[in-house]
C-alpha positions as CSV (number, residue, x, y, z in Angstrom):
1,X,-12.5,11.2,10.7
2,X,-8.7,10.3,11.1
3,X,-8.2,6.8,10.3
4,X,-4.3,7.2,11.9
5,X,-2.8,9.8,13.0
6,X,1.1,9.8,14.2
7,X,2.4,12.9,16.2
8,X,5.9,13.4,17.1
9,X,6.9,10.3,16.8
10,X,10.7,8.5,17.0
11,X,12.0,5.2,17.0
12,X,14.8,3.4,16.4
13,X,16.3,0.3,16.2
14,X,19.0,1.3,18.9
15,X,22.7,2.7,19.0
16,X,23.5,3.1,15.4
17,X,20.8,2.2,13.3
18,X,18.1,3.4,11.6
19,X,16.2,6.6,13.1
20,X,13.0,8.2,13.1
21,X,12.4,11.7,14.8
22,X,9.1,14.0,15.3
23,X,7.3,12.2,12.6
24,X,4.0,13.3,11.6
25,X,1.1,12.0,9.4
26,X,-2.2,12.0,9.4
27,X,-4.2,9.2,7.0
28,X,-7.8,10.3,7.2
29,X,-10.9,7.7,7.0
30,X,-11.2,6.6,3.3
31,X,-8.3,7.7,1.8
32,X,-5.8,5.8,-0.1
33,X,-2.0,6.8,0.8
34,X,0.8,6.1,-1.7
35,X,4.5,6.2,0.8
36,X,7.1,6.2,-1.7
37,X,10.8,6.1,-0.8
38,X,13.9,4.3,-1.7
39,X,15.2,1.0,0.6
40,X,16.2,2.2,4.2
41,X,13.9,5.2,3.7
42,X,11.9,4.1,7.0
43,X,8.6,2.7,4.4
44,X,8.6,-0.6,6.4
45,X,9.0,1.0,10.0
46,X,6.1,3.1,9.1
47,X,4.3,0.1,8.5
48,X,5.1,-1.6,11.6
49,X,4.2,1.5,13.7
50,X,0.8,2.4,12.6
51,X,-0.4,-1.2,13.8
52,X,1.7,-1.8,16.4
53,X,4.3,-4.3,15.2
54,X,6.6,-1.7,16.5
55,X,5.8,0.7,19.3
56,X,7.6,4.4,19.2
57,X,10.1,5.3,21.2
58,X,8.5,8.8,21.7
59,X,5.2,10.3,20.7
60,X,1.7,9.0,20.0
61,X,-0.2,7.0,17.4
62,X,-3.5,6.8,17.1
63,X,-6.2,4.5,15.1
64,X,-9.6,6.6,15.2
65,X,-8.8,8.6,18.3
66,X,-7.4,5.3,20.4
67,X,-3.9,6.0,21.0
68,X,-1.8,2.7,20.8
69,X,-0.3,1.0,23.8
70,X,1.0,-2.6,24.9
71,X,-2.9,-2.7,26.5
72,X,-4.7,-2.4,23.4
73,X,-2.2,-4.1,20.6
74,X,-4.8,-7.0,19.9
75,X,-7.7,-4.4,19.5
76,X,-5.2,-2.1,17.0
77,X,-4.4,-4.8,14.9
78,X,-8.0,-5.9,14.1
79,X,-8.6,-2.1,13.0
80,X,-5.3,-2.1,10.7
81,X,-4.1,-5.1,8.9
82,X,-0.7,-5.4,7.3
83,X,0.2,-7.3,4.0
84,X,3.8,-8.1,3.8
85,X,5.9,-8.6,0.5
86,X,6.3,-12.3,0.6
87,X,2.9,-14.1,0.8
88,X,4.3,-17.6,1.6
89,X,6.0,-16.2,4.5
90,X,2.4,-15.1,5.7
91,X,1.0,-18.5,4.7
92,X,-0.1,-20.5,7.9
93,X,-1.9,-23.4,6.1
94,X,-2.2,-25.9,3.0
95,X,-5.7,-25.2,1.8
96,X,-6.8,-21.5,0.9
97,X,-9.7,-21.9,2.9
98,X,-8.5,-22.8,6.2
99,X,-5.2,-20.2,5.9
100,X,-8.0,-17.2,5.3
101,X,-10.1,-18.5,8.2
102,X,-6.6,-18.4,10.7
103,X,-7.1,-14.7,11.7
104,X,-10.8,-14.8,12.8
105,X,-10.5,-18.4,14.5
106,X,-7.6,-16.5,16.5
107,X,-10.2,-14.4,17.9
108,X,-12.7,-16.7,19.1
109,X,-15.4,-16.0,16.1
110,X,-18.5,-18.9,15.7
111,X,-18.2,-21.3,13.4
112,X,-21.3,-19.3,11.1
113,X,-19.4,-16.1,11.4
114,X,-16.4,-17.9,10.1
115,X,-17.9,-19.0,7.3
116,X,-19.8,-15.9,6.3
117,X,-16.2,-14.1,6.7
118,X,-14.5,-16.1,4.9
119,X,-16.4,-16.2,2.3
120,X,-16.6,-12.0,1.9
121,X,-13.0,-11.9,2.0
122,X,-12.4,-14.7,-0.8
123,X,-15.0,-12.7,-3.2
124,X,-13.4,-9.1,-2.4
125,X,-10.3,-10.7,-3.4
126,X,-11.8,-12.6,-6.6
127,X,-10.7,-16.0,-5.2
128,X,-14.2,-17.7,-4.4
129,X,-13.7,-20.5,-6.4
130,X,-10.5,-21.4,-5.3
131,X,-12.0,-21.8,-1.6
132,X,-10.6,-25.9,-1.2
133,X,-7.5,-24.9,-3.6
134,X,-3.5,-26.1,-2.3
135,X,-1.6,-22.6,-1.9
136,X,1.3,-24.3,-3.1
137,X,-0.4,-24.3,-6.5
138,X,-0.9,-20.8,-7.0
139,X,0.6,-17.7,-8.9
140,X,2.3,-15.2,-7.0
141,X,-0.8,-13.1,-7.7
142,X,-3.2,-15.7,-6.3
143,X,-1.0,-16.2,-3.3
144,X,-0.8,-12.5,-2.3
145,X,-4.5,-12.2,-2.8
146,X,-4.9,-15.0,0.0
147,X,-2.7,-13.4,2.1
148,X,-5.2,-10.1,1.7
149,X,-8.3,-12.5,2.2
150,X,-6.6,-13.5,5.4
151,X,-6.6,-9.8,6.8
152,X,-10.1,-8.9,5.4
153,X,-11.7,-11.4,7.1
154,X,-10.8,-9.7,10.1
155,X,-12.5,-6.6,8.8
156,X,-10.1,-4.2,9.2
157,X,-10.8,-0.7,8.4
158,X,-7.1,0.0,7.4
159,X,-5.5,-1.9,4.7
160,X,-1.5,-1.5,5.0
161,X,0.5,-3.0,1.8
162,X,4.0,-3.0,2.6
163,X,5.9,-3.5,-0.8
164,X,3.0,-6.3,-1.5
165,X,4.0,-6.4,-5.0
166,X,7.6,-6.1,-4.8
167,X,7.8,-10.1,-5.7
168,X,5.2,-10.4,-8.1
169,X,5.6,-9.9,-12.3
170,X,3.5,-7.1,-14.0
171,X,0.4,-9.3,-14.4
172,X,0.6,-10.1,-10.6
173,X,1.0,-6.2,-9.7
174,X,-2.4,-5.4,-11.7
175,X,-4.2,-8.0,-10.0
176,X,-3.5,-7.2,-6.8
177,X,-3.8,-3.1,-7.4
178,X,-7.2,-4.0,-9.0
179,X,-8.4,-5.8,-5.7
180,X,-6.8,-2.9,-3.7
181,X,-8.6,-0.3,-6.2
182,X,-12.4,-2.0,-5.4
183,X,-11.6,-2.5,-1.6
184,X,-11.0,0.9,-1.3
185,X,-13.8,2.5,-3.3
186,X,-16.7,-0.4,-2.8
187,X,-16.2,-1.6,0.6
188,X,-14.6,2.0,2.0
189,X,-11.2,0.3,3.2
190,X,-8.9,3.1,4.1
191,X,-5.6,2.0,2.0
192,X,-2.1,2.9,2.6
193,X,0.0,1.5,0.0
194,X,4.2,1.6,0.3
195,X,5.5,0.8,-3.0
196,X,8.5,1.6,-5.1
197,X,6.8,1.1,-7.9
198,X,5.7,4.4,-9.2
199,X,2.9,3.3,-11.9
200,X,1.4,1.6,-8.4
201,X,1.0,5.8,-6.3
202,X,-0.9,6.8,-9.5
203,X,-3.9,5.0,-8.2
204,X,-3.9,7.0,-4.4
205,X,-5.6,10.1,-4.0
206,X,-2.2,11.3,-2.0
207,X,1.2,10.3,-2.0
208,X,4.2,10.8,0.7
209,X,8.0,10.8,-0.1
210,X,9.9,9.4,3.0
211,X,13.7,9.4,3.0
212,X,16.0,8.4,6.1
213,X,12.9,8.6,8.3
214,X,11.3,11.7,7.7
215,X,8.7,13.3,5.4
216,X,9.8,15.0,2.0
217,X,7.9,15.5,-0.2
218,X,3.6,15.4,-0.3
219,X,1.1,15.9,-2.3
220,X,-0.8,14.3,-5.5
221,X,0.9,11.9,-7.1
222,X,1.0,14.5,-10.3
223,X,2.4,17.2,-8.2
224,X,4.9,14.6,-6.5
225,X,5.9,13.4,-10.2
226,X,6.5,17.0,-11.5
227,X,8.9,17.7,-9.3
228,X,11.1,14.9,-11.1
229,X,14.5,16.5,-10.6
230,X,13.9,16.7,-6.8
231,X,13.0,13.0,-7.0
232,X,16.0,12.1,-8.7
233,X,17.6,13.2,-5.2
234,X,16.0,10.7,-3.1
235,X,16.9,7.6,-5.4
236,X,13.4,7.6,-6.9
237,X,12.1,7.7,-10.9
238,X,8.9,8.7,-12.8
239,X,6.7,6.3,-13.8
240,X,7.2,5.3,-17.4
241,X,5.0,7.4,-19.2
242,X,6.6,10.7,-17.3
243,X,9.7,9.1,-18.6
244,X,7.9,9.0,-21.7
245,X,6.9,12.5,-21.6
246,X,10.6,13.7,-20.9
247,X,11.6,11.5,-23.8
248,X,9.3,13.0,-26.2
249,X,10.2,16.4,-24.8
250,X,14.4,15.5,-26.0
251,X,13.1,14.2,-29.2
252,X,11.5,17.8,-30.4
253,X,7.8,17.4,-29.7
254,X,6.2,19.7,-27.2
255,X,4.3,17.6,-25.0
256,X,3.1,18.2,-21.7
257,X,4.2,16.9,-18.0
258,X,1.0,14.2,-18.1
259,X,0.3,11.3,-15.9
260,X,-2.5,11.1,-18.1
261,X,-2.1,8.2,-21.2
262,X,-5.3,9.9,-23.0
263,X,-3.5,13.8,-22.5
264,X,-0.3,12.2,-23.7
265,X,-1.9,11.0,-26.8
266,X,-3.8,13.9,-27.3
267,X,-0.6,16.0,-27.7
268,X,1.7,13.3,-29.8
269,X,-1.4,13.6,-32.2
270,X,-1.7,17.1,-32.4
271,X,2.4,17.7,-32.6
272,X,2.7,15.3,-35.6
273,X,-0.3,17.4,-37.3
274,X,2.0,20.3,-37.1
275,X,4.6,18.3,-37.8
276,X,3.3,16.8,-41.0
């Protein structure tokens, strides 16, 4: 089944600004979406439109088969949570457990159900035993993981990162892909995940180019990264180890094109035995 599916759709933020005409994606149930695209690309707009933080100007979008309108907003947003880059501007209280249990007070839940939610969302997460912890005391990481706790405990069936890990160091960025890694393949969350980092799109099963509001370029991350010269055109870079590879390439070994660290070493290996 679709989890989203945008047709035709524009927007824009009025006379002059930024624009976005007859786009179309679909993000089926399931699936984890890398969106890729330089600042001003139209990453964050997407964002804001497939939950209805923003409402288009033209065309439809629709969260399994309900099209979105100003009638159905609160019902949309329960399906399709957004993470934002800065997790203390998402932060509505002191204490870890009362900011995660915000979302699902907001909608009128028992007191039991609460509980039992908040407790799923702190374990999905890996934060159950910092339940009574001050957020102020937290890592970036730890911070940003609450701020995912929050939204799954509204048990979405669309996770949408926008840039979640733009503000965190390398260490924060692997915990936070690891949680969105075992969201997606243990509880089934349908992830899409708008990042300029490129090591992050390696994880998805698809990834989508956007630049100045449109779609251009799709595919698997691998087919995405081999087209690296046509990246180089929209702002973006490879990950590091296809910078590697191209490195190697200058150097005088023959290596592959790999997004793969085991293929990669498989070849440096074999080229230094011919080599030596």
């Amino acid at each position: 089944m679709t989890a989203i599916s945008m047709k035709d759709v524009a927007f824009s933020y009025g006379e002059g600004g930024f624009r976005m005409k007859n786009f179309n994606l679909d993000v089926e149930e399931g699936e984890f979406l890398a969106v890729l695209g330089h600042n001003g690309s139209g990453k964050s707009t997407l964002a804001r439109l497939m939950n209805g933080l923003l409402l288009p100007d033209k065309g439809t979008v629709e969260v399994f088969g309900t099209a979105l309108t100003e009638k159905n907003l609160y019902d949309i947003r329960r399906q399709v949570g957004v993470v934002f880059q800065n997790p203390d501007n998402q932060t509505v209280s002191s204490i870890v457990e009362d900011d995660v249990a915000f979302g699902a007070e907001n909608i009128g839940l028992a007191r039991e159900e609460i509980g039992e939610r908040i407790s799923f969302a702190l374990s999905a997460v890996g934060m159950e035993g910092s339940r009574g912890a001050t957020i102020s005391r937290l890592s970036g990481g730890q911070k940003q993981r609450v701020a995912i706790a929050g939204v799954l405990a509204l048990k979405p069936n669309v996770l949408v990162l926008d840039e979640s890990t733009a503000m965190l160091d390398p260490r924060g960025r692997r915990e936070i892909m690891d949680v969105v890694l075992k969201l997606n393949r243990e509880e089934h969350i349908t992830v899409v995940l708008i990042t300029h980092f490129m090591e992050e799109a390696l994880l998805a099963g698809r990834a989508v180019v956007m630049n100045r509001g449109e779609i251009v370029m799709e595919g698997t991350p691998q087919d995405i990264f081999e087209r690296h010269e046509e990246l180089l055109t929209y702002n973006l870079t490879l990950p590091r180890i296809g910078e590697i590879c191209k490195k190697l390439q200058a150097g005088g070994l023959h290596v592959p094109d790999t997004l793969d660290v085991e293929t990669l070493a498989e070849a440096i290996e074999r080229e230094l035995k011919i080599k030596n």
